[in-house]
C-alpha positions as CSV (number, residue, x, y, z in Angstrom):
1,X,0.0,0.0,0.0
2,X,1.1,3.7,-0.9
3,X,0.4,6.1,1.4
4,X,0.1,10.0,0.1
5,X,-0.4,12.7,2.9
6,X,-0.5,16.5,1.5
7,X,1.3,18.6,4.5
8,X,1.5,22.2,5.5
9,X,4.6,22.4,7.8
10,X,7.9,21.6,6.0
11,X,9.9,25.1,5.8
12,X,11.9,25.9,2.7
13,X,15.3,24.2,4.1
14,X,14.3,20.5,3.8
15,X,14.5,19.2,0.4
16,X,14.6,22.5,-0.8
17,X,12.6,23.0,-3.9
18,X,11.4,19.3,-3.6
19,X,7.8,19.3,-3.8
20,X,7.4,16.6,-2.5
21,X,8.9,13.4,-1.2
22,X,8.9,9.4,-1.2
23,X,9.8,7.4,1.4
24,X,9.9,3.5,0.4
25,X,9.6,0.7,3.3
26,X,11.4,2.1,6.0
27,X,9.6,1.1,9.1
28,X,6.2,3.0,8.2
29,X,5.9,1.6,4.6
30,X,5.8,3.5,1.8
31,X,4.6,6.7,2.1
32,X,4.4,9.9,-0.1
33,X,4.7,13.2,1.2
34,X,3.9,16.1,-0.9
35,X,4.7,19.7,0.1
36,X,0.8,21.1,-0.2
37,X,2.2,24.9,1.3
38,X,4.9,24.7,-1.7
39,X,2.7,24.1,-4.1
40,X,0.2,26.6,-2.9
41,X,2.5,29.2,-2.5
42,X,3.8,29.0,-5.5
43,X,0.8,29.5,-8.1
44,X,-3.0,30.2,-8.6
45,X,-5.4,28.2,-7.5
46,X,-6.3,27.1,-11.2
47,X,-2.6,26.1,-11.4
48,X,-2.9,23.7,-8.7
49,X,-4.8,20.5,-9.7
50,X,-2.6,19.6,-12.9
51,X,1.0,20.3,-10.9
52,X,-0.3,18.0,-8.0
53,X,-1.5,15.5,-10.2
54,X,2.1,15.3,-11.9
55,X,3.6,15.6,-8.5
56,X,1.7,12.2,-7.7
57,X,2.6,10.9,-10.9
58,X,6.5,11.6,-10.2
59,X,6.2,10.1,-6.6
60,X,4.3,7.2,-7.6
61,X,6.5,6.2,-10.3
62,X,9.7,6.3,-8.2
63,X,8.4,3.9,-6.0
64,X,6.9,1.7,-8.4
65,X,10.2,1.5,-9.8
66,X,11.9,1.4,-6.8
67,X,14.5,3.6,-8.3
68,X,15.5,7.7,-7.4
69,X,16.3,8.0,-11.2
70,X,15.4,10.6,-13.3
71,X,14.4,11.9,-16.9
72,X,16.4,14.6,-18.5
73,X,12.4,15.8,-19.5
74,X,8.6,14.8,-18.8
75,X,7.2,13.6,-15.9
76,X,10.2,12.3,-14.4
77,X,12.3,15.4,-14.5
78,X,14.3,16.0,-11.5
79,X,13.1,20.1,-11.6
80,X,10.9,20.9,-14.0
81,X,10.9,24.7,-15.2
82,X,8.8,27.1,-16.4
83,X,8.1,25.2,-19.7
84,X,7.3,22.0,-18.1
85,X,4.5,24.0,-15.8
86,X,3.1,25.5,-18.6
87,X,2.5,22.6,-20.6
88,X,1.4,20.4,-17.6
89,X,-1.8,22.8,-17.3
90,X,-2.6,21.7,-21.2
91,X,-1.7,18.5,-21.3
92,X,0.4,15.5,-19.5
93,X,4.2,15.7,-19.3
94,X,5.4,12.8,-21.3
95,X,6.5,9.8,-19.5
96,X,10.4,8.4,-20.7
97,X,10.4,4.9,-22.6
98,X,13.1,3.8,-19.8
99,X,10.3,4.6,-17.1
100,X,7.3,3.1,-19.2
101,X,9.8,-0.2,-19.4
102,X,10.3,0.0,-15.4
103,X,6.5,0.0,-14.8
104,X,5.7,-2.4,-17.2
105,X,8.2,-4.9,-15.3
106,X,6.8,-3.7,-11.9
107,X,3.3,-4.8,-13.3
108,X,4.5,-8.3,-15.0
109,X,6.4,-9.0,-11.2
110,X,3.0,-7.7,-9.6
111,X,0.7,-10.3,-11.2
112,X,3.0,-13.3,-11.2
113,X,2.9,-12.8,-7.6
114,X,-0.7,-11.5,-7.2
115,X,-1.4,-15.5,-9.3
116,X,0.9,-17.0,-7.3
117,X,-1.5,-16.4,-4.5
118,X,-4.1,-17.8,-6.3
119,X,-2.7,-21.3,-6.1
């Protein structure tokens, strides 16, 4: 299970500019935590549903991989710029082929194991 909590209180100084963070299996499980007040802060309110939804989409992806890796563009970028936040509010950031190839093996693991059960 993946937890996602949406929090208020981390100041600028930890993982600056991060917006939000992953934390994989250590002790709690896996939880996500997005920076909500970084987010907020940072553009309008119309702004907000598309650039949380990708910041989801990044968090989500790194721990279905199970990787910190990232794109040189797309969804997957380590900082995405101006650009990237533009677009995102008209359509998805593209996804890299080598990240598409790392979920598709996360899903073909996932059901050999989820029928493995089944026996």
């Amino acid at each position: 299970m993946i937890e996602a909590v949406l929090t208020d209180h981390r100041d600028d100084g930890y993982r600056a500019g991060a917006l939000a963070s992953a934390t994989v299996g250590a002790g709690n499980g896996t939880r996500i935590e997005v920076f909500y007040n970084r987010i907020r802060a940072g553009w309008r309110e119309s702004a907000i549903p598309p650039i949380l939804a990708h910041v989801l989409v990044h968090e989500i992806t790194h721990v279905l991989e199970g990787v910190s890796r990232h794109a040189d563009a797309g969804v997957m970028k380590a900082r995405w710029d101006a650009e990237d936040y533009r677009s995102m509010r008209q359509a998805p950031l593209a996804i890299a082929a080598d990240d598409l190839q790392m979920l598709r093996t996360w899903r073909e693991r996932r059901t050999r194991t989820l029928l493995a059960g089944l026996r």
